[in-house]
TORFIBA-670731 format. One record per residue (C-alpha): x negated, z negated, y negated; residue number from 1. Coordinates in nm, 4 decimals, decimal comma. Each point is the difference from the previous one (the first is absolute). Last residue first. Example, Ala and Ser with C-alpha at 12.3 -4.5 7.8 and 13.67 -1.06 7.14 Angstrom:
// residues 2
{atom {-1,3670; -0,7140; 0,1060}; 2}
{atom {0,1370; -0,0660; 0,3440}; 1}
This chain:
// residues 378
{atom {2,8503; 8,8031; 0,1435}; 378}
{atom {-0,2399; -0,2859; -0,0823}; 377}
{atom {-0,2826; 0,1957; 0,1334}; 376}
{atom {0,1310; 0,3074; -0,2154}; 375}
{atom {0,0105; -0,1740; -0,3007}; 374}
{atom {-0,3985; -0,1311; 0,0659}; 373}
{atom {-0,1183; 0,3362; -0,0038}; 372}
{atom {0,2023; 0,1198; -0,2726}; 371}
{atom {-0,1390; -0,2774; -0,2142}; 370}
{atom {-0,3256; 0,0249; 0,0708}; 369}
{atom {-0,0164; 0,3563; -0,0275}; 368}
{atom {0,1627; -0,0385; -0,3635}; 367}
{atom {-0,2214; -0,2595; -0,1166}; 366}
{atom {0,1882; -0,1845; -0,2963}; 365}
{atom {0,1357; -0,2259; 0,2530}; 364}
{atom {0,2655; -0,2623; -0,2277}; 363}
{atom {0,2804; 0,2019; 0,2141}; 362}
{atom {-0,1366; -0,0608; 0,3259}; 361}
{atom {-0,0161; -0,3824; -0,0497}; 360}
{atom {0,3424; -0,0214; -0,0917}; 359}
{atom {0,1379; 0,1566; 0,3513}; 358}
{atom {-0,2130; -0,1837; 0,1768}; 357}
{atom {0,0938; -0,3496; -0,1615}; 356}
{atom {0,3555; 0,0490; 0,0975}; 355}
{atom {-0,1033; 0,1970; 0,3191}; 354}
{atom {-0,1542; -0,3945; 0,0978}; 353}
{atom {0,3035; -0,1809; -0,1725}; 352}
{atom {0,2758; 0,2030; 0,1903}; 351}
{atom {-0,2800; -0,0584; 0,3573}; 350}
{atom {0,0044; -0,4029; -0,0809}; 349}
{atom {0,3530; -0,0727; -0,1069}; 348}
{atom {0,1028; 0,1968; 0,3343}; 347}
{atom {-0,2364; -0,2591; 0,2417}; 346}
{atom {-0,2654; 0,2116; 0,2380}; 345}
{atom {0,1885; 0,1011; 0,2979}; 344}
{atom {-0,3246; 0,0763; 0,2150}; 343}
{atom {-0,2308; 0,2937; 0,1019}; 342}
{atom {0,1217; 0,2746; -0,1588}; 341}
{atom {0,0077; -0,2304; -0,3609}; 340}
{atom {-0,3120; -0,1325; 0,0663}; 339}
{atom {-0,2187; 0,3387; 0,0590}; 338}
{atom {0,1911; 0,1073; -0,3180}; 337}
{atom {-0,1603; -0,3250; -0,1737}; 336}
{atom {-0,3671; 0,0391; 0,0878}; 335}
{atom {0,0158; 0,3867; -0,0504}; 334}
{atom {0,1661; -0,0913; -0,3726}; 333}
{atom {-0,2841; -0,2453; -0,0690}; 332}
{atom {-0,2624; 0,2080; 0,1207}; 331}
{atom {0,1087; 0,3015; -0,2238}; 330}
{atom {-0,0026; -0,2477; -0,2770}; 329}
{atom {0,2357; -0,2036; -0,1703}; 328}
{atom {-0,1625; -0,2882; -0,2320}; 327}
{atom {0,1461; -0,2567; 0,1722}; 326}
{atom {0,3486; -0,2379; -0,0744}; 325}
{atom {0,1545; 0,1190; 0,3567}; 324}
{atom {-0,3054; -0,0886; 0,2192}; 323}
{atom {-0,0065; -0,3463; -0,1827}; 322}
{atom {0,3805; -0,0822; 0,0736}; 321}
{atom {-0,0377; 0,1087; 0,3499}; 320}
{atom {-0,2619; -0,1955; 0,0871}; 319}
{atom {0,1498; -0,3407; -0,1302}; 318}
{atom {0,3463; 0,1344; 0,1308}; 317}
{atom {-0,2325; 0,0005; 0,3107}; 316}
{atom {-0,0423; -0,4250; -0,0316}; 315}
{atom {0,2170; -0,1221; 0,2413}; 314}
{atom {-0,1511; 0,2603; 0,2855}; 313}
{atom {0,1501; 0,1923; 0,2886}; 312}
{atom {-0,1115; 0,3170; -0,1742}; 311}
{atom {-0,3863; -0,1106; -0,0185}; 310}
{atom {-0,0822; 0,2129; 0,2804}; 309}
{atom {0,1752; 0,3098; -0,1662}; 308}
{atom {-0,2043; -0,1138; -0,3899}; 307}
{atom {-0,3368; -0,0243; 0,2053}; 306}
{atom {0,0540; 0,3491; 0,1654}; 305}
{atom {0,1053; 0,1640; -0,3070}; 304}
{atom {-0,3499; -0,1479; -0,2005}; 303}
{atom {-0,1963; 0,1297; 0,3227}; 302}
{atom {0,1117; 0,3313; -0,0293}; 301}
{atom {-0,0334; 0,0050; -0,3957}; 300}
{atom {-0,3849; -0,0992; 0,0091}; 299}
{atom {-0,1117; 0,0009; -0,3622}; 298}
{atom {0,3064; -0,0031; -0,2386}; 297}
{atom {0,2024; -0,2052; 0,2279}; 296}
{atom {-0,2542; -0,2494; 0,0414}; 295}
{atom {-0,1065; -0,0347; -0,3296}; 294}
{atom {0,4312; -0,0334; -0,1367}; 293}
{atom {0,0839; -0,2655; 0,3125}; 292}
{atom {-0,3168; -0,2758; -0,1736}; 291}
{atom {0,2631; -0,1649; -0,1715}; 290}
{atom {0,2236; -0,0272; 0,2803}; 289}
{atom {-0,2200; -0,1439; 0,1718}; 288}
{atom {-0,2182; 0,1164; 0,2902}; 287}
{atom {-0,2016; -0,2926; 0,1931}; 286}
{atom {-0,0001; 0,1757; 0,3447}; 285}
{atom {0,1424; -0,2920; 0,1159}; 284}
{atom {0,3178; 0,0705; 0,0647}; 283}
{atom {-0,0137; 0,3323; 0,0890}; 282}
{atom {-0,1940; -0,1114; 0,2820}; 281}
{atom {0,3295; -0,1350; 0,1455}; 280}
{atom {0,0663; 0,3842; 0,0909}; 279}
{atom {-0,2577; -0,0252; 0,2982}; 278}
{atom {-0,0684; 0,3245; 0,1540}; 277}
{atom {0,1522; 0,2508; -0,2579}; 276}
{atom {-0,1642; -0,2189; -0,2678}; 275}
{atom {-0,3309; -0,0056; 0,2033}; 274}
{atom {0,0893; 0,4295; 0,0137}; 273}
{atom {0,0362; 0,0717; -0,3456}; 272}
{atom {-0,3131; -0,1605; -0,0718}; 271}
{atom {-0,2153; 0,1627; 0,2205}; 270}
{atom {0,1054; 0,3160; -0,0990}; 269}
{atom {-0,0362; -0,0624; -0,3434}; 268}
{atom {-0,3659; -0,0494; 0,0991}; 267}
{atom {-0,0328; 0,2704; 0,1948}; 266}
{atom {0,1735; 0,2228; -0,2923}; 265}
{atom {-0,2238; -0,1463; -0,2618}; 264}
{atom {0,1113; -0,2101; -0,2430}; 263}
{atom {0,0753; 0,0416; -0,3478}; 262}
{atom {-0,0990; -0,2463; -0,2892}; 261}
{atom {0,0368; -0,3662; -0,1253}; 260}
{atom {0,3237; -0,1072; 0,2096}; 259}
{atom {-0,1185; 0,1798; 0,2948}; 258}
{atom {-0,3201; -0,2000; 0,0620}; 257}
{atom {0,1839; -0,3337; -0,0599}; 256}
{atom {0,2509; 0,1209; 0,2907}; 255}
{atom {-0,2924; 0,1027; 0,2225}; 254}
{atom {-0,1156; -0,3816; -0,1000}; 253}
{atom {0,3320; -0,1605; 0,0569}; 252}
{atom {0,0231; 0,1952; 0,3030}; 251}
{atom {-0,3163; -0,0845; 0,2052}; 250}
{atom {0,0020; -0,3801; -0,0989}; 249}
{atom {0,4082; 0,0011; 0,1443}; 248}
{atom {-0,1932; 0,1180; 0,3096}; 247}
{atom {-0,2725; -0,1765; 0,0557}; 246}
{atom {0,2272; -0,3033; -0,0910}; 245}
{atom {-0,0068; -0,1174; 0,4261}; 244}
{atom {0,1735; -0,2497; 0,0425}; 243}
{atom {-0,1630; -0,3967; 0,0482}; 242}
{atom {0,2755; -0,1530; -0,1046}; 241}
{atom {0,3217; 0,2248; -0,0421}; 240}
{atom {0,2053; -0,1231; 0,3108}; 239}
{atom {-0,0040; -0,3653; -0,1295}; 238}
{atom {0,0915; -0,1703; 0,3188}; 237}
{atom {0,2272; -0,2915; -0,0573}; 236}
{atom {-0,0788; -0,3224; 0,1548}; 235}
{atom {0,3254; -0,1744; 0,2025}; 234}
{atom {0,1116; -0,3280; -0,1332}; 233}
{atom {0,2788; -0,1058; 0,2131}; 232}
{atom {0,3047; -0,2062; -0,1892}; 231}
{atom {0,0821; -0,3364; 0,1230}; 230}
{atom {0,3043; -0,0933; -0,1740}; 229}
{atom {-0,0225; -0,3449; -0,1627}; 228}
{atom {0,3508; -0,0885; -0,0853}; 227}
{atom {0,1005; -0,3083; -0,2252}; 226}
{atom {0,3061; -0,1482; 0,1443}; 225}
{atom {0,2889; -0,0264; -0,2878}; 224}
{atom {0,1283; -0,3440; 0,0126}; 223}
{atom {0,3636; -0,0697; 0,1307}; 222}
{atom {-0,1421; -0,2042; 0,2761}; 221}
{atom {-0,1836; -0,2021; -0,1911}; 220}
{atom {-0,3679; -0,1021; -0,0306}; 219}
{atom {-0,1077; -0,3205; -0,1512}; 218}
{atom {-0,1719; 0,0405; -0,3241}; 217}
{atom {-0,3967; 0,0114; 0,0263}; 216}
{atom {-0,1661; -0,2622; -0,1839}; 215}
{atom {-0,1659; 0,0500; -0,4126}; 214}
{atom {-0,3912; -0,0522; 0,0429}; 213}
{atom {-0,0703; -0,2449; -0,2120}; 212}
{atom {-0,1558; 0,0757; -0,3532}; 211}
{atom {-0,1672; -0,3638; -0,1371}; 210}
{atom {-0,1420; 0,0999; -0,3375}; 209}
{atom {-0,3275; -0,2416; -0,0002}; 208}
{atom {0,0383; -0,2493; -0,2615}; 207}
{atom {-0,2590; 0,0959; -0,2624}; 206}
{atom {-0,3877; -0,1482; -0,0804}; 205}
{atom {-0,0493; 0,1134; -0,3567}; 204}
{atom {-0,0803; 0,3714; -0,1545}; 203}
{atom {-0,2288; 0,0859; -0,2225}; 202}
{atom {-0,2916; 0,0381; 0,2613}; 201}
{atom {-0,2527; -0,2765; 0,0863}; 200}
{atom {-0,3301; 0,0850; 0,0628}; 199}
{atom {-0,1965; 0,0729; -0,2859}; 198}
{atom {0,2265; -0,2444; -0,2221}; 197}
{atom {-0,1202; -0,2755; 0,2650}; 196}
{atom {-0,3934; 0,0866; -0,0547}; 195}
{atom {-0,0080; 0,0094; -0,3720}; 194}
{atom {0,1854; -0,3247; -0,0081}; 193}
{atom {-0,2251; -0,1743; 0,2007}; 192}
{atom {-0,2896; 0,1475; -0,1816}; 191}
{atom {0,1157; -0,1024; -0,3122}; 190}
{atom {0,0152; -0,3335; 0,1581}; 189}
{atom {-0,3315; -0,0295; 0,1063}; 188}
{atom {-0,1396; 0,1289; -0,3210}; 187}
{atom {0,2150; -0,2979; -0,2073}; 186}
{atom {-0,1786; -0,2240; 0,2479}; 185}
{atom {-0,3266; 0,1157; -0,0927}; 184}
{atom {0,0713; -0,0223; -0,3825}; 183}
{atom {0,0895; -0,3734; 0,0650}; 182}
{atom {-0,2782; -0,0613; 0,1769}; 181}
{atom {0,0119; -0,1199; 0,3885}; 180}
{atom {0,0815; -0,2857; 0,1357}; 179}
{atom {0,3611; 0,0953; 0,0567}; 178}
{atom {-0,0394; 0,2416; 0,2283}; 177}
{atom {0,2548; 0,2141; 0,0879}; 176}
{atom {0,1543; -0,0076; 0,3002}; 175}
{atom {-0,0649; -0,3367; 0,1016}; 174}
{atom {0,3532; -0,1205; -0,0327}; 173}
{atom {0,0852; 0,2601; 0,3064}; 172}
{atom {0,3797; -0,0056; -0,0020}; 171}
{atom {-0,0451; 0,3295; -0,2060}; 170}
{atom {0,3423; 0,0989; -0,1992}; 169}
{atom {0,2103; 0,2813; 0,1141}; 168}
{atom {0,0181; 0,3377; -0,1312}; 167}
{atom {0,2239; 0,2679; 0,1490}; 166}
{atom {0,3331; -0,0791; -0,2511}; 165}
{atom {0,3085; -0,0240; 0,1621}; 164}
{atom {0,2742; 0,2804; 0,0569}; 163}
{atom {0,3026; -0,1394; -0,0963}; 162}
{atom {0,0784; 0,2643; -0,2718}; 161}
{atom {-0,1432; 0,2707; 0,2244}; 160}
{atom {0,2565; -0,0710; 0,2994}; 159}
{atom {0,2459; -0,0229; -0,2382}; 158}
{atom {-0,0596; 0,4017; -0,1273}; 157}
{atom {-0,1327; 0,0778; -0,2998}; 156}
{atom {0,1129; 0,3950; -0,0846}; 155}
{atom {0,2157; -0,2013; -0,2757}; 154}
{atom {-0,0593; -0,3432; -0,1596}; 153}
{atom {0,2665; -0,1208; -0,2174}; 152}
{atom {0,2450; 0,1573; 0,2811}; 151}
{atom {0,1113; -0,2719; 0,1609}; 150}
{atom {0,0785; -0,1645; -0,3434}; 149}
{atom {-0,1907; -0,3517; -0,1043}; 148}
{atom {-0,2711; 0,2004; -0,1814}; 147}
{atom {0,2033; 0,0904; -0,2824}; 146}
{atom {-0,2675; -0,1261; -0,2457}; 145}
{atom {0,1851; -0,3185; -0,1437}; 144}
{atom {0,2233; -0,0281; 0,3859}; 143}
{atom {-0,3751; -0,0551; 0,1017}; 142}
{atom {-0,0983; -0,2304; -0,1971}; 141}
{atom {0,2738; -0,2194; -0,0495}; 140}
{atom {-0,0144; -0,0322; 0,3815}; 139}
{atom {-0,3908; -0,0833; 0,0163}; 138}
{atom {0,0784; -0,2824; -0,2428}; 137}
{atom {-0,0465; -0,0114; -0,3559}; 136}
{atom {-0,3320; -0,2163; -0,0993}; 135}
{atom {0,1094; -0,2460; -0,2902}; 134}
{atom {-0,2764; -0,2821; 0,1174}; 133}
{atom {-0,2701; 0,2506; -0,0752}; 132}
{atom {0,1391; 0,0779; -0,3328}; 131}
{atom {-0,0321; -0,3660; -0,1801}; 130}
{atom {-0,3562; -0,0286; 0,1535}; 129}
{atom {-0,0627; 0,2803; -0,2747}; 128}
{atom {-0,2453; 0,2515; 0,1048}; 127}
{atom {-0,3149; 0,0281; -0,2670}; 126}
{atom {-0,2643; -0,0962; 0,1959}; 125}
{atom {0,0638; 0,2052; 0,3327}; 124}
{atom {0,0405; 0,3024; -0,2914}; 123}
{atom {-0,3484; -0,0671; -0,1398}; 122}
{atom {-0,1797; -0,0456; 0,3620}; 121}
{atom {0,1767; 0,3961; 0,0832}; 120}
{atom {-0,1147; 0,1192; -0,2976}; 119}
{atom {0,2846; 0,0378; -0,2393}; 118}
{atom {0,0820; 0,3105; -0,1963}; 117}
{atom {0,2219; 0,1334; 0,1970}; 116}
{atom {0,2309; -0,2855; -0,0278}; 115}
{atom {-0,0219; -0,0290; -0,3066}; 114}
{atom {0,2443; 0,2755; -0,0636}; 113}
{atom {0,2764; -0,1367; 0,2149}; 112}
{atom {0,1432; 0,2691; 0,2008}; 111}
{atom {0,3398; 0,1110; -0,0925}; 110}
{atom {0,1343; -0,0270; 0,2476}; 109}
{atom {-0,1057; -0,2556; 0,2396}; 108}
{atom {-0,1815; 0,1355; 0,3223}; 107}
{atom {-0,3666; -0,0775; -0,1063}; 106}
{atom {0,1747; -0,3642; -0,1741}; 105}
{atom {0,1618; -0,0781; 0,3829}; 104}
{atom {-0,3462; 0,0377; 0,1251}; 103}
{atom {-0,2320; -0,1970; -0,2158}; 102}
{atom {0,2783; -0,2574; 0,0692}; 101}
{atom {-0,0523; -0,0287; 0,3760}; 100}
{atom {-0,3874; 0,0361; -0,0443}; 99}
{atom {0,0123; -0,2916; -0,2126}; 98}
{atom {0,2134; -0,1689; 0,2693}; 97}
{atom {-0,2537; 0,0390; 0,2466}; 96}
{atom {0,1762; 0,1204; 0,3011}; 95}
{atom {0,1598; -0,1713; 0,2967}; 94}
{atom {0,3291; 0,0523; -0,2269}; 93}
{atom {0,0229; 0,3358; 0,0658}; 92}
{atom {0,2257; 0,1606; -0,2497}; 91}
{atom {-0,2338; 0,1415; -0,1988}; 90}
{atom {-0,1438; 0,1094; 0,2427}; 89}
{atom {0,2908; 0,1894; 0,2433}; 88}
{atom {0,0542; 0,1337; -0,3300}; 87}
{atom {-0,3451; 0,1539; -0,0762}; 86}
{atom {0,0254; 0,1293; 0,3152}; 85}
{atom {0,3737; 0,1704; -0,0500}; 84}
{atom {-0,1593; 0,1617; -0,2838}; 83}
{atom {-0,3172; 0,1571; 0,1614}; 82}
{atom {0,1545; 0,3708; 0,0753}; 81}
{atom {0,0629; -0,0443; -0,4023}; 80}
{atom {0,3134; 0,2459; -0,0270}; 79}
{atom {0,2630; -0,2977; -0,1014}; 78}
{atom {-0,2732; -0,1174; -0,2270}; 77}
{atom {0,0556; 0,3864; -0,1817}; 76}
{atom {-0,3173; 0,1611; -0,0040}; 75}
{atom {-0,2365; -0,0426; -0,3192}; 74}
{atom {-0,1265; -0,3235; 0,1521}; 73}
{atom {-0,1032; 0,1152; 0,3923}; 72}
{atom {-0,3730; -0,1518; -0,0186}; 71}
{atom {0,0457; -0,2000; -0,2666}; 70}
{atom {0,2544; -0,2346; 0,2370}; 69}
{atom {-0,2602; -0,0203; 0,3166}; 68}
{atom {-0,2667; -0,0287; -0,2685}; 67}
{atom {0,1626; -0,2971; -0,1625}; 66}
{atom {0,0126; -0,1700; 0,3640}; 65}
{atom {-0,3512; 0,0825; 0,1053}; 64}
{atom {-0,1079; -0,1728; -0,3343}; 63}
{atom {0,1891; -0,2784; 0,0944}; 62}
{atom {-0,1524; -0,0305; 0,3768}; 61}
{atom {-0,3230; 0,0099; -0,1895}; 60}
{atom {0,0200; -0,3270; -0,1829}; 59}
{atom {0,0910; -0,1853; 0,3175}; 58}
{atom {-0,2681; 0,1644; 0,2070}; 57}
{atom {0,0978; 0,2765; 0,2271}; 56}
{atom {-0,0474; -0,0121; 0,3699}; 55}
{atom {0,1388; -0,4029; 0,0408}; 54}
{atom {0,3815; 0,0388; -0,0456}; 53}
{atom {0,0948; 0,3370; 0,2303}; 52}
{atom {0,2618; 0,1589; -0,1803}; 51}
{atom {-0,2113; 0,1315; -0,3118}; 50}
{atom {-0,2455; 0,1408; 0,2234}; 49}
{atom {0,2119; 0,2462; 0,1830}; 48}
{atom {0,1934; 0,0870; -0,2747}; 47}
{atom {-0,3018; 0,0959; -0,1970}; 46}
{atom {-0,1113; 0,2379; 0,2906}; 45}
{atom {0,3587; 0,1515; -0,0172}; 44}
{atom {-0,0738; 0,0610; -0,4051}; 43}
{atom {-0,3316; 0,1277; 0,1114}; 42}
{atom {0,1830; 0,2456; 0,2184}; 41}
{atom {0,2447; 0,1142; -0,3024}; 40}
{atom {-0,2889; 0,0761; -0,2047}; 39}
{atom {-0,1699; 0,1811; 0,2377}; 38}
{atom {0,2715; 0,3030; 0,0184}; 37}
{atom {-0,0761; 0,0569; -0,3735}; 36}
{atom {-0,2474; -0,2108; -0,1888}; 35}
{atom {-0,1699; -0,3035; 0,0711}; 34}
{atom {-0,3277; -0,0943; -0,1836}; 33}
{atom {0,1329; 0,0931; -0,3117}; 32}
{atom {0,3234; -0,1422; 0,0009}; 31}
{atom {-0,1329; -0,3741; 0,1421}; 30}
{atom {-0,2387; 0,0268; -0,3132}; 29}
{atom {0,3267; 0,0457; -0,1736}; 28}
{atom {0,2011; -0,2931; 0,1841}; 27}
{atom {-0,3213; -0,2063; -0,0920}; 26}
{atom {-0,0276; 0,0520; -0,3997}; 25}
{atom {0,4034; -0,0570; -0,0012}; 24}
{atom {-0,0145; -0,3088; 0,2028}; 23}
{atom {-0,3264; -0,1290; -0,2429}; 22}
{atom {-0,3372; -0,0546; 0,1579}; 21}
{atom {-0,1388; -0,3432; -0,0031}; 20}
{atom {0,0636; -0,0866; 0,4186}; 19}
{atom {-0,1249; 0,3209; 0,0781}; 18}
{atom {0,2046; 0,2600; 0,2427}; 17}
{atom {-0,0568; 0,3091; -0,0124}; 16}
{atom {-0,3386; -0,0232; 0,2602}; 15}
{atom {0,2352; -0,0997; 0,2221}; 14}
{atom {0,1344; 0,3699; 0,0329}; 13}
{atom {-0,3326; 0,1875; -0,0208}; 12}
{atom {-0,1474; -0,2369; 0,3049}; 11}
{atom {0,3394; 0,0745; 0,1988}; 10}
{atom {-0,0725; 0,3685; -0,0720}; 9}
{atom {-0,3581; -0,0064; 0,0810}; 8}
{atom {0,0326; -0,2047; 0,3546}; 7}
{atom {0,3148; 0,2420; 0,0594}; 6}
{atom {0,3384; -0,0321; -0,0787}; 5}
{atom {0,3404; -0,0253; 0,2129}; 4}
{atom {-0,1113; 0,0347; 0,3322}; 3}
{atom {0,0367; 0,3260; 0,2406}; 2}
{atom {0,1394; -0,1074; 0,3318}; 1}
């Protein structure tokens, strides 16, 4: 578990506290050796030391106390994550009184201005007897910053409000020595406390959450049985692994070939007749519809056979729609007349195709041209 401060932190953060420095002068050193994330840990490391009685020295423990307050004072007390603390101390009557009504002035409002001002010896001097004996009671404390509701404290859950604190006192009386100086004994127990924060988390000693295992209901008749059909796994054989791709290899590249120029008759021969042998080549032959116009213009007998084997396709409208929308050419109208004596090629498809014929032929300026191609279509 990862402790609250380290050896440097914990010497930083008692280094604040000096029994001649003002509150104010000490909750801003406090501020400038804590900042961010850290401040709020060093604020749960003060907690820590404030509740046990013998860690901090009298003078200290009311410096820790301003700082707890300073370190949350331009949020709302109700928003002070260290409020209900302060309560539980000023209402603690095991306390030092002084510390009791050091407290209840931090959470007054407004906050007396000499407080602040005071040293922690000045403001034990200056407490009037009259005010410790006029303490108000844990009750009156909590009802005064609405921390008697359920909900004063929410995301904490009971098991975190009883937890109890992790520190317990030595029974050894030898501990520390006492024959020592008084500078070496203030050493040994800066060390102490340097070692416990470097240990102990932020978090107390909680009541374990005690989650029995809920019993079975008794079974009745009328219950619905729960069925466990026995189902036989059989292994499927994938039929595909380990095939032989020579093939599909061999077409996509004659079919990449005859996309960028004319093939020879052996070669268009050969792939005429993988597509008459295996018609599933078509398939993956890697023509789109896109690429239709190169193949028709360059190898026209191999362009008809793809577009017949891919009859049984859901995308030949694809096909059929790009065929229709190119540049005519004498390849173009051989590709489509094959079609039409071949198969029923849709109606829409042949009255748009002599649509587009027909206009083409009369923007050709070239009158061979465009008697040559008027008698194809004818």
């Amino acid at each position: 578990m990862r402790g609250l401060l380290n050896l440097q932190q914990t010497a930083s953060l008692l280094s604040v506290f000096a029994e001649d420095r003002p509150f104010e002068e000490t909750g801003q050193l406090f501020s400038r050796n804590f900042k961010g994330a850290s401040k709020f840990t060093a604020c749960c490391a003060l907690t820590v030391l404030v509740q046990d009685p013998v860690m901090l020295k009298p003078l200290q423990r009311l410096a820790a106390l301003y700082v707890l307050y300073d370190a949350y004072k331009s949020d709302p007390v109700a928003s002070n994550p260290f409020t209900a603390f302060l309560v539980e101390v000023a209402a603690n009557k095991k306390l030092d009184p002084v510390e009791r009504v050091l407290v209840l002035r931090l959470l007054s409002n407004p906050l007396p201005p000499d407080v602040p001002r005071s040293s922690a010896h000045e403001f034990r001097q200056t407490v009037d007897p009259a005010a410790i004996n006029t303490l108000p009671s844990k009750e009156t404390l909590q009802r005064t910053f609405n921390l008697d509701r359920p909900n004063a404290r929410p995301g904490t859950s009971c098991f975190k409000q009883a937890a109890v604190l992790p520190v317990l006192p030595d029974p050894d009386p030898y501990s520390i020595d006492n024959q020592s100086s008084p500078e070496e004994q203030e050493s040994q127990r800066e060390a102490a406390i340097g070692s416990l924060l470097e240990k102990i988390g932020p978090r107390g000693l909680e009541a374990p959450y005690a989650r029995p295992v809920p019993p079975l209901l008794p079974i009745s008749d009328s219950e619905l049985q729960w069925l466990n059909p026995e189902i036989p796994q059989k292994p499927l054989w994938d039929s595909t692994t380990c095939a032989d791709t020579s093939r599909i290899s061999a077409i996509r590249e004659a079919i990449q070939r005859a996309l960028k120029g004319p093939l020879v008759p052996a070669q268009q021969q050969q792939v005429l007749t993988e597509l008459e042998e295996d018609p599933k080549l078509v398939y993956h032959c890697g023509l789109t519809p896109k690429r239709l116009p190169d193949l028709v213009e360059n190898n026209p007998l191999i362009a008809i056979e793809v577009l017949l084997k891919l009859m049984g396709s859901e995308h030949i409208n694809e096909y059929f729609e790009v065929l229709v929308n190119m540049e005519m050419s004498l390849h173009s109208m051989e590709v489509v007349n094959r079609l039409t004596t071949a198969v029923d090629l849709p109606v829409e498809f042949v009255h748009l195709y002599i649509s587009n014929c027909i206009s083409s032929c009369e923007n050709i300026k070239d009158k061979y041209m465009q008697n040559r191609l008027v008698g194809m279509d004818e």
